[in-house]
C-alpha positions as CSV (number, residue, x, y, z in Angstrom):
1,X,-22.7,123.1,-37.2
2,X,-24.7,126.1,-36.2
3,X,-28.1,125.7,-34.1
4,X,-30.3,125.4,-37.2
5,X,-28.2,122.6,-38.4
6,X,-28.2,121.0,-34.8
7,X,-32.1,121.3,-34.3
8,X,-32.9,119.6,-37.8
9,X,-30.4,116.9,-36.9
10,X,-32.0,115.9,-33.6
11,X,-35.1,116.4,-35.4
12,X,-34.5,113.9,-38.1
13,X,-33.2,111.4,-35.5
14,X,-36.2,111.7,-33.2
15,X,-38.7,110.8,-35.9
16,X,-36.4,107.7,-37.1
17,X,-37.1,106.3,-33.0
18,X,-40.1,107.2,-32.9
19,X,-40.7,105.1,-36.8
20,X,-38.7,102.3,-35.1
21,X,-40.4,102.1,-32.1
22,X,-43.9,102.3,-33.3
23,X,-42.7,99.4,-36.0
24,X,-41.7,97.8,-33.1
25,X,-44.6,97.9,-31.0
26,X,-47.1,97.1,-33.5
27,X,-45.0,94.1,-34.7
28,X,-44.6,92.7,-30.8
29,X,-49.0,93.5,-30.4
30,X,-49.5,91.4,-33.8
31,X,-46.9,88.6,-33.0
32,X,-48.0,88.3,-29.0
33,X,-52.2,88.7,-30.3
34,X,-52.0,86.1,-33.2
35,X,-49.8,83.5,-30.7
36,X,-52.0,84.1,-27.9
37,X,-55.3,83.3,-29.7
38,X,-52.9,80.5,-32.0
39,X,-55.7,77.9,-32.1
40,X,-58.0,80.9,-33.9
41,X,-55.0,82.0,-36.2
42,X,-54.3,79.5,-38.3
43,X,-55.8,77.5,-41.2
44,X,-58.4,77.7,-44.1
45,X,-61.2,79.4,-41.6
46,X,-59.6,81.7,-39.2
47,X,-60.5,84.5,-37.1
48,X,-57.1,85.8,-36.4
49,X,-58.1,89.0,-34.3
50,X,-54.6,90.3,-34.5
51,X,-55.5,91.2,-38.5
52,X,-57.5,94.0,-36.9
53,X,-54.1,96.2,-36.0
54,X,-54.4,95.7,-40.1
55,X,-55.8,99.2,-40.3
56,X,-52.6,100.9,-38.9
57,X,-50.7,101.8,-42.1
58,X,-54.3,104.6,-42.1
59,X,-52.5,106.5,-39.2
60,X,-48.5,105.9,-39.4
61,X,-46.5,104.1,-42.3
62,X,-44.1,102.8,-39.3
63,X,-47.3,100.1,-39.1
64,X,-46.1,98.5,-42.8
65,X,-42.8,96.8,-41.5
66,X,-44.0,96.7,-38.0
67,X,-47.4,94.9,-39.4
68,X,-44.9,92.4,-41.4
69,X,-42.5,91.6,-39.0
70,X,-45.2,90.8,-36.6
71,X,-46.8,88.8,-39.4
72,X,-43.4,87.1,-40.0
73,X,-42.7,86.2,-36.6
74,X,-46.5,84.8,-35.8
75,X,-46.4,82.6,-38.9
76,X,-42.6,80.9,-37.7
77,X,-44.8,78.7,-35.1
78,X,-47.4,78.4,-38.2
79,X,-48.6,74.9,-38.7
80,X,-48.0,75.5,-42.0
81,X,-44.6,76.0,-42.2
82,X,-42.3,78.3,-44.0
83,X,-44.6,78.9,-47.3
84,X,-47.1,80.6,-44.7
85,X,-43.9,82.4,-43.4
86,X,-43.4,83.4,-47.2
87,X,-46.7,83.7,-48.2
88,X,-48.3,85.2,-45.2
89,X,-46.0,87.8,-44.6
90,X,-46.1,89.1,-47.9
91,X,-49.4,88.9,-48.1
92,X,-49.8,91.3,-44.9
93,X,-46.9,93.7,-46.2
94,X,-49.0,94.3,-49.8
95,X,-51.9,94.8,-47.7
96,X,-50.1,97.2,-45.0
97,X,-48.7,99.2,-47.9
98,X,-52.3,99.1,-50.1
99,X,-53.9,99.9,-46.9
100,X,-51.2,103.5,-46.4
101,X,-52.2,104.0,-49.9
102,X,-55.8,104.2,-49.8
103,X,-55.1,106.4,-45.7
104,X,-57.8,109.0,-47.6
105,X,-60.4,106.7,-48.4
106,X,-61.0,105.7,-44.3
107,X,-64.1,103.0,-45.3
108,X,-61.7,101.4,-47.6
109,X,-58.8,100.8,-45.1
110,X,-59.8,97.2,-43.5
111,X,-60.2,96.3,-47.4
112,X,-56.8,95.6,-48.4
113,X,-56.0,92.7,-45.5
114,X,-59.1,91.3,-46.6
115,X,-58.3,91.0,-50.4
116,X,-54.7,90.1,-50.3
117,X,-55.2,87.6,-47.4
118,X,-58.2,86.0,-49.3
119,X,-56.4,85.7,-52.5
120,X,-53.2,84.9,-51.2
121,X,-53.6,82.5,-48.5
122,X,-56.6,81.2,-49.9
123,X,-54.4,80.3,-53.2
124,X,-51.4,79.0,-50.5
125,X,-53.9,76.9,-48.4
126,X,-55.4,75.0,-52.2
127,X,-51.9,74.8,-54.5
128,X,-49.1,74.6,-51.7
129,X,-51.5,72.6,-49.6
130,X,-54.4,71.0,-50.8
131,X,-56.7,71.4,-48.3
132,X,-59.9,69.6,-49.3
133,X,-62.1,72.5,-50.7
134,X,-62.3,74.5,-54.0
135,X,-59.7,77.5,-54.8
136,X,-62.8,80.0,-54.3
137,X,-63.8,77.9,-51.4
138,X,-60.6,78.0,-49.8
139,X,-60.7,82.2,-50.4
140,X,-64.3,82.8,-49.7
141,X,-63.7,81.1,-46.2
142,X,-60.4,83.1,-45.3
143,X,-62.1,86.0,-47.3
144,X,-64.6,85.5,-44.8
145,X,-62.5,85.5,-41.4
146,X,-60.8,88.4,-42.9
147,X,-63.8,90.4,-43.4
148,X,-65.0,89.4,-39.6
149,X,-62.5,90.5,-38.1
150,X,-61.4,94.1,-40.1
151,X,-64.2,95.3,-40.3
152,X,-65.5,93.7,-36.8
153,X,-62.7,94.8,-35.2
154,X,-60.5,96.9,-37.3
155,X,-62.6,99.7,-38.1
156,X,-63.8,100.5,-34.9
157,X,-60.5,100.2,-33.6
158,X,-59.4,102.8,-36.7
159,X,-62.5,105.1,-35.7
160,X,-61.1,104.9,-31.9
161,X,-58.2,105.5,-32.8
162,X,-58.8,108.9,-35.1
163,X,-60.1,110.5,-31.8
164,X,-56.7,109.9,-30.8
165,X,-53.8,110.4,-33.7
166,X,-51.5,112.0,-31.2
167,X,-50.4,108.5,-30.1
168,X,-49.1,108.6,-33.8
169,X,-46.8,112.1,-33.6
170,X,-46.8,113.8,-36.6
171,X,-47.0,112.0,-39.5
């Protein structure tokens, strides 16, 4: 290999860790917030703060698996037991990847978590469930908690955070 060759090859394997890592550290911030605040986190009207690291995927894509995993490992200890696991998780991975998609639109990023968890979970929380309200109750109300805390929370954390994209490396 000549120097070139060498350089790109570190290059290449520096950005993997750093994708890793940051998947890493975003899944550990979701799973250790959501579990922390667990009595918050869970059921047809929650305000689970950890939904406002939802805005992520707007700064580094490593936040889509990292956002999931962290999503996945909160919903094991999930009173409502592995259909959230299911359910949950892949509602947070659609809305991690939606929310990467629509990085240009920065007003629009805290939407996708709020849609996908209202429409999924609400839908979970009626047909898997039946919890005693409506099928547009049950999504209006976690709608609702989703809205609180994403745009509450998650897009002053994103405007925060823009003063600061370094933390991110290139992307």
């Amino acid at each position: 290999m000549n120097e070139f060759t060498d350089r790109n090859a570190a290059a290449r394997a520096s950005g993997r860790l750093r994708f890793l890592v940051q998947a890493a550290v975003i899944g550990a911030a979701y799973a250790a917030v959501t579990m922390a605040l667990a009595p918050l986190s869970y059921g047809p009207v929650q305000l689970r703060v950890s939904e406002a690291l939802t805005v992520l995927p707007y700064f580094t894509p490593a936040a889509i698996p990292g956002l999931f995993v962290g999503c996945l490992v909160s919903n094991i200890i999930s009173p409502y037991g592995i259909v959230d696991v299911v359910c949950g998780s892949l509602a947070t991975l659609l809305a991690a990847a939606l929310t990467f998609l629509l990085r240009q639109r920065r007003i629009l990023a805290p939407l996708p978590p709020v849609v996908c968890n209202a429409v999924i979970i609400g839908a979970m929380l009626y047909f898997a469930y039946g919890v005693n309200a409506s099928l547009l109750a049950n999504m209006l109300w976690v709608g609702a908690g989703e809205l609180i805390v994403c745009y509450g929370a998650g897009y002053p954390l994103l405007r925060v955070l823009e003063k600061r994209r370094g933390i991110f490396g290139r992307q």
